[in-house]
C-alpha positions in Angstrom: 60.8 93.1 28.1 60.9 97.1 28.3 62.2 99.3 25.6 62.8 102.9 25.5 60.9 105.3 22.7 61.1 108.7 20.9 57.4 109.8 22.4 56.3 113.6 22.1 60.0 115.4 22.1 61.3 113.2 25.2 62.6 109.1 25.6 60.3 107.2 27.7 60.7 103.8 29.3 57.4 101.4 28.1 56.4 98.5 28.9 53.4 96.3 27.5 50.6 97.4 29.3 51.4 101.0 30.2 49.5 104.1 30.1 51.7 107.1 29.2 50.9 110.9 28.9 52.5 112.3 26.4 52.6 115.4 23.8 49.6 116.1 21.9 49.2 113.3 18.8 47.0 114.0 16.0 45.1 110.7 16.3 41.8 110.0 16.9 40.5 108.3 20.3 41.3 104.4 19.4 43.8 104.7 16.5 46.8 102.9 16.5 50.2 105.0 16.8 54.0 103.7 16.6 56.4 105.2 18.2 60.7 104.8 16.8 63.0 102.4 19.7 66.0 104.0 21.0 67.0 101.0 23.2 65.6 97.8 23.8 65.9 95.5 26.5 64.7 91.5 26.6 66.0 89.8 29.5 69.8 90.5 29.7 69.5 91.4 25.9 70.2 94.6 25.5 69.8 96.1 22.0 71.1 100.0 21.0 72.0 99.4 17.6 70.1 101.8 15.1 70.2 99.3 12.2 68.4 96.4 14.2 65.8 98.6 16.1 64.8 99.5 12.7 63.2 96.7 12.2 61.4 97.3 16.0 57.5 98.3 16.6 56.4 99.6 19.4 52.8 100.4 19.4 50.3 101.9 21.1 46.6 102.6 21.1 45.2 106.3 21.9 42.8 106.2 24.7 42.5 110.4 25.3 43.4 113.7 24.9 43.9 116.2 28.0 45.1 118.8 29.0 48.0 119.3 31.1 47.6 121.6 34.6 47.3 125.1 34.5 50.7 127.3 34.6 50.4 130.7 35.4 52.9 133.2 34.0 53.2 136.6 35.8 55.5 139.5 34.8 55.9 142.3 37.1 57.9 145.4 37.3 57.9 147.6 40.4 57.2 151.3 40.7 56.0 151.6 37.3 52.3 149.8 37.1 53.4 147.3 34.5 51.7 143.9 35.4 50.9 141.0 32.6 49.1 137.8 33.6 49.2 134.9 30.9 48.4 131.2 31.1 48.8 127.8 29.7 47.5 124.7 29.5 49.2 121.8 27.7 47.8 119.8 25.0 48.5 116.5 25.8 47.7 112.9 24.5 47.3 109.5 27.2 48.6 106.1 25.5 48.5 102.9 26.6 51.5 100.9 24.9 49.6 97.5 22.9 52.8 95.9 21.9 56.7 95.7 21.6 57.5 93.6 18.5 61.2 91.8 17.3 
């Protein structure tokens, strides 16, 4: 059984048992977080319909937060000196998915 989830601005495939990295949660280390079923699939069942994955948990257990890799930003324009450096890092949250409930 798999089902696909609303996690951190994008859909995700998960699994019982998985580990996923997603957007930043504000959750401590160890908390339990649910995350809203867009499709669910049990078998050759296949549920879309918003009215029964209503009534569908999916949760998860928060195991760290991390940051993402470094991405450097670099603006340039020739002939006239201008240069600008800026960075960012991510702030993102690792989950490992406790549980898929009907």
């Amino acid at each position: 059984m798999y089902a696909v989830v609303k996690a951190g601005g994008r859909q995700e495939k998960v699994s019982v048992g998985d580990t996923l990295v997603i957007d930043r949660v504000e959750a401590e280390v160890g908390a339990k977080v649910n995350f809203p079923a867009v499709l669910l699939v049990d078998g050759k069942d296949v549920t879309a319909d918003p009215k029964v994955l209503a009534a569908v948990k999916v949760t998860g257990e928060v195991l760290a937060d991390q940051k993402g890799p470094k991405i450097r930003i670099t603006r340039y324009k020739q002939k006239t000196g201008y240069r600008r450096r800026q960075g960012f890092r991510a702030a993102l949250t690792r989950v490992k998915i406790t549980g898929i409930n009907k």
